[in-house]
BALOBA-1460 file (C-alpha; in Angstrom, 3 decimals):
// residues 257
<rec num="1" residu="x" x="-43.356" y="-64.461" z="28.172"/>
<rec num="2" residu="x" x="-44.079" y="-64.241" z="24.791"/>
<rec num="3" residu="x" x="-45.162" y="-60.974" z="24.741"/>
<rec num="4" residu="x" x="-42.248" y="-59.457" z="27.347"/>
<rec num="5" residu="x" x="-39.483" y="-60.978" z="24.743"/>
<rec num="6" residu="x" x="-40.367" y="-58.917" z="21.880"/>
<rec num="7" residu="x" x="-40.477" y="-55.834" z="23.894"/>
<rec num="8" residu="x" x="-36.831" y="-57.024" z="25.703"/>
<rec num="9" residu="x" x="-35.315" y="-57.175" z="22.308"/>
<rec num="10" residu="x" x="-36.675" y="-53.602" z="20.929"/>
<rec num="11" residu="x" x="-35.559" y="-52.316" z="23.788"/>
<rec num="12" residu="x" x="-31.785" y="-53.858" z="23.431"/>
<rec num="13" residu="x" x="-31.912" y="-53.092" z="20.469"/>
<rec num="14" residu="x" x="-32.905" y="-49.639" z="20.378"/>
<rec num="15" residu="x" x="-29.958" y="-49.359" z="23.641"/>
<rec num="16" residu="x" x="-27.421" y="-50.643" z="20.916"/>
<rec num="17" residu="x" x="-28.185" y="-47.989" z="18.593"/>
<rec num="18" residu="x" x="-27.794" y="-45.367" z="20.748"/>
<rec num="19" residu="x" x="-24.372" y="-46.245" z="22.174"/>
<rec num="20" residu="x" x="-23.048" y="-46.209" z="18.587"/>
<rec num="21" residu="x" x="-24.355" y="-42.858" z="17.935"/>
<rec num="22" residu="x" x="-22.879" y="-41.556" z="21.222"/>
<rec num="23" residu="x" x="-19.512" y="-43.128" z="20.628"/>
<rec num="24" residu="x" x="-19.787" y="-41.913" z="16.683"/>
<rec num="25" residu="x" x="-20.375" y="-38.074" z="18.303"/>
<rec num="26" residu="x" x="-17.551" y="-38.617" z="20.908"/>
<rec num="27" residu="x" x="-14.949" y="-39.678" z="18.166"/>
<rec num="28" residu="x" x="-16.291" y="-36.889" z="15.772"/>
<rec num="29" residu="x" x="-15.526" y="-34.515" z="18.503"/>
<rec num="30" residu="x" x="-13.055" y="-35.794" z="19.339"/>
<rec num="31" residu="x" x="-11.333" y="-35.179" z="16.144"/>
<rec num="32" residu="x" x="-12.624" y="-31.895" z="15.699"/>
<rec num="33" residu="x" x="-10.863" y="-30.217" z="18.858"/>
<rec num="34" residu="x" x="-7.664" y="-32.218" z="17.393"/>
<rec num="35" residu="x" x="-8.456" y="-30.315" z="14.178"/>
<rec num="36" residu="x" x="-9.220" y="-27.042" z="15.784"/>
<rec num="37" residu="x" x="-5.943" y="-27.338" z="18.380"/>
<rec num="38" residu="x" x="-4.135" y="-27.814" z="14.792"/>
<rec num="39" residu="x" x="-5.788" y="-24.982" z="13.379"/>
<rec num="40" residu="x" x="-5.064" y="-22.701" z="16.559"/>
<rec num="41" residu="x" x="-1.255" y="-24.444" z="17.381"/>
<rec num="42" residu="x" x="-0.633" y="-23.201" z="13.417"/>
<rec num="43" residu="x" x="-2.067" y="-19.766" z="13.561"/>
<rec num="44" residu="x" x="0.309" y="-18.918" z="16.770"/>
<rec num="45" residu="x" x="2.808" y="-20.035" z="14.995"/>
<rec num="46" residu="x" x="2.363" y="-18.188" z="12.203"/>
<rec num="47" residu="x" x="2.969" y="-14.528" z="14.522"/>
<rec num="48" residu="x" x="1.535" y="-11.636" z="13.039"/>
<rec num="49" residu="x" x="3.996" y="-8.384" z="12.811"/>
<rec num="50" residu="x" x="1.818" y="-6.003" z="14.865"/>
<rec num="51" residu="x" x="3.460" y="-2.234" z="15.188"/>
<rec num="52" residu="x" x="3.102" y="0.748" z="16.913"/>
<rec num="53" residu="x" x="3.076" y="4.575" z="16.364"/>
<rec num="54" residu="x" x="6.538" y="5.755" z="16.053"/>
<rec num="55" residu="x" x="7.744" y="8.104" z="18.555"/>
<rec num="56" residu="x" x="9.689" y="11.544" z="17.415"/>
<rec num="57" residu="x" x="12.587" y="9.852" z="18.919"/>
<rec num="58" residu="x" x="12.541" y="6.760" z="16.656"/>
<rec num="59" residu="x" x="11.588" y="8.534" z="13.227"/>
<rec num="60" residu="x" x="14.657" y="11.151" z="13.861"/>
<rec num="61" residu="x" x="17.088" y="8.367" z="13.809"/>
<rec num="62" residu="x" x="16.291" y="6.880" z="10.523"/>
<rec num="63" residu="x" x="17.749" y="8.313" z="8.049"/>
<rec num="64" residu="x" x="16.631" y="8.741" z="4.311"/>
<rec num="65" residu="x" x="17.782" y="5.368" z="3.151"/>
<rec num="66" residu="x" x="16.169" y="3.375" z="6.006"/>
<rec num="67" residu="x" x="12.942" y="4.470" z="5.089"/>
<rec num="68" residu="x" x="13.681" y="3.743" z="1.517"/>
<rec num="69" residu="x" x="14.506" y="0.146" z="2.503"/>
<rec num="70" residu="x" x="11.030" y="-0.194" z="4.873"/>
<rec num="71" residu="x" x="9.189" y="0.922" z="1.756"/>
<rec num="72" residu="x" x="10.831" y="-1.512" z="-0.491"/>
<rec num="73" residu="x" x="10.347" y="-4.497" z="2.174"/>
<rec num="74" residu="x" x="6.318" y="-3.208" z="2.694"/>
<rec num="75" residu="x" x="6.419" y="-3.741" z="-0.670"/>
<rec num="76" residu="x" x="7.533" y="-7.115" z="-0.788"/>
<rec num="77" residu="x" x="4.744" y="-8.069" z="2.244"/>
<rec num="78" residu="x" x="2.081" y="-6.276" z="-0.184"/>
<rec num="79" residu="x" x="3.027" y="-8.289" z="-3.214"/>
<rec num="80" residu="x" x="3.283" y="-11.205" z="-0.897"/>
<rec num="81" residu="x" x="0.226" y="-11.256" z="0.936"/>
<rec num="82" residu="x" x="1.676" y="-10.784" z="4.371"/>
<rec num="83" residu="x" x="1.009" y="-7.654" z="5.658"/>
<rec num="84" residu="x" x="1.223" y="-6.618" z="9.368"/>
<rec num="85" residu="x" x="-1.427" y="-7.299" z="11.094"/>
<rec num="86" residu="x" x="-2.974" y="-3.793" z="13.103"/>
<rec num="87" residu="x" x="-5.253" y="-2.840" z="15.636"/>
<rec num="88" residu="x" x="-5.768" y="0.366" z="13.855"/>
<rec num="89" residu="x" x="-8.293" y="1.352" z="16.739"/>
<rec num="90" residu="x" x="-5.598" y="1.211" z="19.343"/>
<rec num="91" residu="x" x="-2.978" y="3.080" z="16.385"/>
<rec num="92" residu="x" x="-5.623" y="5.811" z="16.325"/>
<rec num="93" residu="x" x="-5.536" y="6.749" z="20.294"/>
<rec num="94" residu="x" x="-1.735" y="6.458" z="20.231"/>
<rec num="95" residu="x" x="-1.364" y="9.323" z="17.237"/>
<rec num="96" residu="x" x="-4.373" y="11.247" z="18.167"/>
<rec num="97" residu="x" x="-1.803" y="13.737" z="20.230"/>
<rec num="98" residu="x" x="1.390" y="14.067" z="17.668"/>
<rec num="99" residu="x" x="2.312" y="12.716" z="14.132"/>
<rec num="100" residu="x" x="5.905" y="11.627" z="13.461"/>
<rec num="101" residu="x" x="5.794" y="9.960" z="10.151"/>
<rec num="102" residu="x" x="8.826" y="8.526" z="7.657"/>
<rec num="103" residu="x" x="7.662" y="10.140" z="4.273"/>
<rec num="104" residu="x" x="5.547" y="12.168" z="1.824"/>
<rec num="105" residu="x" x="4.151" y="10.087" z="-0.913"/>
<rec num="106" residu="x" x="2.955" y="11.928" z="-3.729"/>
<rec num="107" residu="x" x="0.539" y="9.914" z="-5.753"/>
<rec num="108" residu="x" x="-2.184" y="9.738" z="-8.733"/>
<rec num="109" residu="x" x="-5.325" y="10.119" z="-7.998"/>
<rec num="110" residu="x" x="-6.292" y="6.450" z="-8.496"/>
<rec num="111" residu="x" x="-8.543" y="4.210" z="-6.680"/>
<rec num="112" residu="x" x="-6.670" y="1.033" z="-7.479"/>
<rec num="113" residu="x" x="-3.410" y="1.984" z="-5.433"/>
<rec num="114" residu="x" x="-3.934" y="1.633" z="-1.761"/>
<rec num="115" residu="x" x="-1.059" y="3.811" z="-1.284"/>
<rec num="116" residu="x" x="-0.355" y="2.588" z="2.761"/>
<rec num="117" residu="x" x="-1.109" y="-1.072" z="2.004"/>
<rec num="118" residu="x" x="1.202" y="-1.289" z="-0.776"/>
<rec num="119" residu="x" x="4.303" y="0.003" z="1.436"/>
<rec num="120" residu="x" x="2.525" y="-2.229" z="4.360"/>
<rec num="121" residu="x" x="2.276" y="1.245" z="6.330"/>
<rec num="122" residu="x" x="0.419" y="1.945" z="9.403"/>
<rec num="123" residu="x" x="-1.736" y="4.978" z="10.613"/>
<rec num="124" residu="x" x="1.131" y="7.945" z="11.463"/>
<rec num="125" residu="x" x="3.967" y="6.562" z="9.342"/>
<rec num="126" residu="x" x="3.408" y="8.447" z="5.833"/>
<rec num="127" residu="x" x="1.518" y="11.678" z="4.352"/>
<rec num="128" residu="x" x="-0.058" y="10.755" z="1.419"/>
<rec num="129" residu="x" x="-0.473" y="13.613" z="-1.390"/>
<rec num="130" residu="x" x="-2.758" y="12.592" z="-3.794"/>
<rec num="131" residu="x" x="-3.552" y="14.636" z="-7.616"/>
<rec num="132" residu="x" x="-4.499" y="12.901" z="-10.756"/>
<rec num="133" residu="x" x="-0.715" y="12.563" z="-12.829"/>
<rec num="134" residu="x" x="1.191" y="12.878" z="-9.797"/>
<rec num="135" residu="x" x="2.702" y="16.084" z="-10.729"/>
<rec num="136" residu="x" x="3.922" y="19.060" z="-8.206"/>
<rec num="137" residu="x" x="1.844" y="22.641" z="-7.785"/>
<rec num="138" residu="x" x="2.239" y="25.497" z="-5.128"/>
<rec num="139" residu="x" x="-0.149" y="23.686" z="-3.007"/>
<rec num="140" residu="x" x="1.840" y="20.291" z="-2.938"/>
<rec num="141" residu="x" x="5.021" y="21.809" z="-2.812"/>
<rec num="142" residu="x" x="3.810" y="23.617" z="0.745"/>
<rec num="143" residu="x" x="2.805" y="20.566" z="2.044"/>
<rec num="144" residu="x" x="5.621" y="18.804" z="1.481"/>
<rec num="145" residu="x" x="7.753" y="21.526" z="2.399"/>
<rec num="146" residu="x" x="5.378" y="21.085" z="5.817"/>
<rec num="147" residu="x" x="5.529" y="17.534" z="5.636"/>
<rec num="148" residu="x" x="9.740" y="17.433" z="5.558"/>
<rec num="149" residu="x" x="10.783" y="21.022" z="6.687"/>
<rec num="150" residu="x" x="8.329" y="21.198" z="10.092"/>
<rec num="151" residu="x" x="7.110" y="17.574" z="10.814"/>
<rec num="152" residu="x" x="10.717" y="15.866" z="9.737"/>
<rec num="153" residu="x" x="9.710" y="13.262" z="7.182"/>
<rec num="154" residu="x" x="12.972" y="11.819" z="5.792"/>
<rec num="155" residu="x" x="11.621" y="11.010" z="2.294"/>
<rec num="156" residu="x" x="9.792" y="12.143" z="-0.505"/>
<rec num="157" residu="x" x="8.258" y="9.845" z="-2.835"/>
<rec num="158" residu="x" x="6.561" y="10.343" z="-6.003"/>
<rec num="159" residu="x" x="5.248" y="7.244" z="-7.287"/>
<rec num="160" residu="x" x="3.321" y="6.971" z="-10.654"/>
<rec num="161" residu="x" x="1.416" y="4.101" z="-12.207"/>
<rec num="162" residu="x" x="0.738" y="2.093" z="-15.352"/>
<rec num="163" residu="x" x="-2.039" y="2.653" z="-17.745"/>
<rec num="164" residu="x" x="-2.511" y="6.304" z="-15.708"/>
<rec num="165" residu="x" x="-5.693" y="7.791" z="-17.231"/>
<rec num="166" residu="x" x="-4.056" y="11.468" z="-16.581"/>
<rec num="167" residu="x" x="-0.814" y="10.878" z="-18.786"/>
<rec num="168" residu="x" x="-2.880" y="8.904" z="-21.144"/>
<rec num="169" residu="x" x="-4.998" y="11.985" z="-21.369"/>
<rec num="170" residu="x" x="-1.703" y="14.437" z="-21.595"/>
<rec num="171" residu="x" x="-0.899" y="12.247" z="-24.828"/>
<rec num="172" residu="x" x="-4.503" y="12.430" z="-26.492"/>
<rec num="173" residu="x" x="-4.543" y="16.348" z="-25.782"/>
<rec num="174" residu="x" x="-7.967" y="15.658" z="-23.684"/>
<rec num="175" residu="x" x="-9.824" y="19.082" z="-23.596"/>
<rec num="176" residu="x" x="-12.697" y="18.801" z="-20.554"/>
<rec num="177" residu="x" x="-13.560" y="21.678" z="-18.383"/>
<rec num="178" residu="x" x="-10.614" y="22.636" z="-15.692"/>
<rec num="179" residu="x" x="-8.943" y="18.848" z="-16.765"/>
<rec num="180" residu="x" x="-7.684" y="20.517" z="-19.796"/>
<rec num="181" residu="x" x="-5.980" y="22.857" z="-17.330"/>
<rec num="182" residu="x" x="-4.696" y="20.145" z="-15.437"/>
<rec num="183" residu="x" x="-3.176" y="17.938" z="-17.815"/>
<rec num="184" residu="x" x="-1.067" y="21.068" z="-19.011"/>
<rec num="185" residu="x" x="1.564" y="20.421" z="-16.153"/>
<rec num="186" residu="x" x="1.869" y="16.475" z="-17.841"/>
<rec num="187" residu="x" x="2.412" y="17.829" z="-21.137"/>
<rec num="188" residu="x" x="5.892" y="18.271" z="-20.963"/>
<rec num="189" residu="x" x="6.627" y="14.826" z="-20.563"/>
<rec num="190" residu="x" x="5.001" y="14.158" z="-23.327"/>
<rec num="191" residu="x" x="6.972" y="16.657" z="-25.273"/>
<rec num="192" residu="x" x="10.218" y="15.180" z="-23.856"/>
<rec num="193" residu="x" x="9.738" y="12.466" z="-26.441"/>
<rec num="194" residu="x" x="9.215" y="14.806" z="-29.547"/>
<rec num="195" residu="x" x="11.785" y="12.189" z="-31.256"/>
<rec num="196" residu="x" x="9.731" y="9.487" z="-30.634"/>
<rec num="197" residu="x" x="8.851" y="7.612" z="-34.235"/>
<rec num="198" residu="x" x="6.440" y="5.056" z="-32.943"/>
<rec num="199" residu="x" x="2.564" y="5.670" z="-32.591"/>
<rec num="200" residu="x" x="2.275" y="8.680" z="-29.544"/>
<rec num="201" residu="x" x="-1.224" y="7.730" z="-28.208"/>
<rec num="202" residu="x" x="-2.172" y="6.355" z="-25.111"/>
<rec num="203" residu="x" x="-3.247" y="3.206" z="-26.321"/>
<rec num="204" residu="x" x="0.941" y="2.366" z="-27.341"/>
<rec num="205" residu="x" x="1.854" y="0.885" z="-23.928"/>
<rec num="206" residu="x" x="5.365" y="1.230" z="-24.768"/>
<rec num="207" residu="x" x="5.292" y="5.318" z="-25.144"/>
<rec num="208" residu="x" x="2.712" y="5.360" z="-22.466"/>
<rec num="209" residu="x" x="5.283" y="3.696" z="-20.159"/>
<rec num="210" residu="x" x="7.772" y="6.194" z="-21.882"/>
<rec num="211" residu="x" x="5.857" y="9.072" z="-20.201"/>
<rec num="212" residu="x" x="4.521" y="7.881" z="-17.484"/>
<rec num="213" residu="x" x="7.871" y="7.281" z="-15.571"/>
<rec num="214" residu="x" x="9.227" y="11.098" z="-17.795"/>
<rec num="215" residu="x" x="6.833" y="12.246" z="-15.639"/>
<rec num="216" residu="x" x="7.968" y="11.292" z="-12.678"/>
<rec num="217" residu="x" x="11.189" y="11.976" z="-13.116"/>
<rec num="218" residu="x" x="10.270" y="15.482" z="-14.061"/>
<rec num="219" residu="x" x="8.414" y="16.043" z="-11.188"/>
<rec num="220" residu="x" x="11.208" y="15.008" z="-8.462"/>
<rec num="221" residu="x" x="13.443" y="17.722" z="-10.681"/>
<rec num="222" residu="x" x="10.408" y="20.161" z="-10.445"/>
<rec num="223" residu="x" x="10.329" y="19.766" z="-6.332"/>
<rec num="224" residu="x" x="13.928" y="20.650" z="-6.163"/>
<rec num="225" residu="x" x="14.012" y="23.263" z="-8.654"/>
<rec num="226" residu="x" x="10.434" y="25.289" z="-7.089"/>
<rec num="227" residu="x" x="11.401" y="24.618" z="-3.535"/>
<rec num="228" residu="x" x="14.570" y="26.385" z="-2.284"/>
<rec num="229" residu="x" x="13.496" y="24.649" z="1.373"/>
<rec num="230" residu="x" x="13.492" y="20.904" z="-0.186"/>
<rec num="231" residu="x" x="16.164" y="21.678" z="-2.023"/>
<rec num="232" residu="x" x="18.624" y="22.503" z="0.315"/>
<rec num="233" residu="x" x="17.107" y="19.633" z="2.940"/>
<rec num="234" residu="x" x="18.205" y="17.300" z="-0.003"/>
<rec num="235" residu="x" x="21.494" y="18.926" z="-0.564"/>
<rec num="236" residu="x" x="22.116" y="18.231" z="3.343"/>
<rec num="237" residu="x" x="21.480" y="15.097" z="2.883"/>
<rec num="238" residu="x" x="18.308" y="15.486" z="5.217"/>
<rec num="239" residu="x" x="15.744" y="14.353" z="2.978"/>
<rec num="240" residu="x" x="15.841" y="12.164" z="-0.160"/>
<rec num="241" residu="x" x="13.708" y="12.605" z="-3.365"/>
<rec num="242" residu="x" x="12.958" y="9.395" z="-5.439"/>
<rec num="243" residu="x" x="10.500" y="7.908" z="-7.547"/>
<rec num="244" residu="x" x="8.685" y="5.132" z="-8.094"/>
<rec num="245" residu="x" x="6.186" y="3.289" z="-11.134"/>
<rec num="246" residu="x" x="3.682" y="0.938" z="-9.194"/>
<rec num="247" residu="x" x="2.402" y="-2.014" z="-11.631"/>
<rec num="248" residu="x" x="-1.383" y="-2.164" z="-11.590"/>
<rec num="249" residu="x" x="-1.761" y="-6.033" z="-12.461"/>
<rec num="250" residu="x" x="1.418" y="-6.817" z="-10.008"/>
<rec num="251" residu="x" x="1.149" y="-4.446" z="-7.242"/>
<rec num="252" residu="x" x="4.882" y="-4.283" z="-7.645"/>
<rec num="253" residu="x" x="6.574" y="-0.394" z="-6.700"/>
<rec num="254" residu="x" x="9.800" y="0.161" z="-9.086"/>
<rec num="255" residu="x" x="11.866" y="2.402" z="-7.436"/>
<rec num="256" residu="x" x="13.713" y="4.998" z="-10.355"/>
<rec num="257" residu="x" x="16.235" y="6.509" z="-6.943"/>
């Protein structure tokens, strides 16, 4: 007996412990699939936009100002945080056989501006156009004229940036292999300010910012004025041209309509 009493208690003992522990795990598990129902009940409330391809059908009805208002309220989701949530492999399939999108964007040749995410735009809803300043040439022109004329894109949108490394270079009078050539077709907003009084380098923010949106005003004049088929699409009221000055630190688009 007194040997069997010792061993009786361990053992009760050791019994004790282990119902503790398996209650302890119950209850922690048991709160953790109250947490994770939480977790799951608040992501399906939150409901993710999710979008589609747009048929010819749908784009033809907007008209010019719609898709200025979808930009502006992509925008807003961009600068936000809440952009639609895709399943870009499923977009893929659905525009592999035709391509029916809202706009042309014309824009610098900058790796900071994410040109679709910033208008919250899928795969099939805009042509992008990229050349460093932004600016309009032969080869731009034709595809926009192929973008608007023959596809039936609704907008045109040239959208400049702050602290753009091309204008900045237009205002220094950069000289570097075929850049020098390039930068020629920014010059002339830099000569628009030949009145200017205060310091015309690229390193004033205020006459950079001067240019930079120049520029893009002289550009939307430029499409109309070198394409007699964009032209007339605007005067129809088929197309619109506007423009637009997207803030690097913000991720904010300005729209100058």
């Amino acid at each position: 007996m007194t040997r069997t009493l010792p061993l009786f208690s361990n053992r009760l003992t050791v019994g004790c412990l282990l119902c503790v522990l398996f209650v302890g795990c119950t209850q922690n598990q048991s709160d953790s699939t109250r947490a994770d129902d939480q977790g799951s009940s608040s992501t399906l409330n939150a409901t993710p936009r999710v979008e589609r391809v747009l048929t010819k059908e749908e784009r033809d009805q907007l008209t010019p100002d719609d898709v200025i208002k979808e930009l502006k309220e992509g925008n807003q989701r961009f600068v936000s945080g809440t952009l639609t949530s895709r399943d870009h492999s499923k977009l893929v399939r659905e525009a592999a056989l035709g391509q029916y999108p809202k706009a042309v964007i014309l824009s610098c040749l900058d790796s900071r501006i994410p040109v679709e995410d910033a208008f919250d735009r899928g795969i099939g809803d805009v042509f992008v156009a990229r050349i460093a300043g932004n600016f309009e040439n032969t080869d731009i022109l034709g595809s926009m004229e192929f973008g608007c004329k023959v596809v039936g894109a609704k907008l045109i949108l040239v959208l400049g940036h702050e602290h753009c490394g091309a204008i900045k270079g237009a205002i220094d009078n950069v000289e570097l292999g075929n850049i020098t050539a390039m930068l020629s077709n920014i010059r002339p907003a830099v000569e628009h300010f030949a009145d200017y009084t205060g310091e015309k380098t690229g390193e004033n923010d205020e006459f950079l910012h001067m240019v930079t949106e120049q520029n893009v005003r002289m550009t939307m004049a430029n499409i109309r004025a070198k394409s007699p088929i964009l032209n007339e699409m605007v005067s129809n009221g088929d197309i619109k041209i506007v423009g637009g000055i997207y803030n690097m630190e913000t991720g904010i688009v300005t729209f100058l309509e």
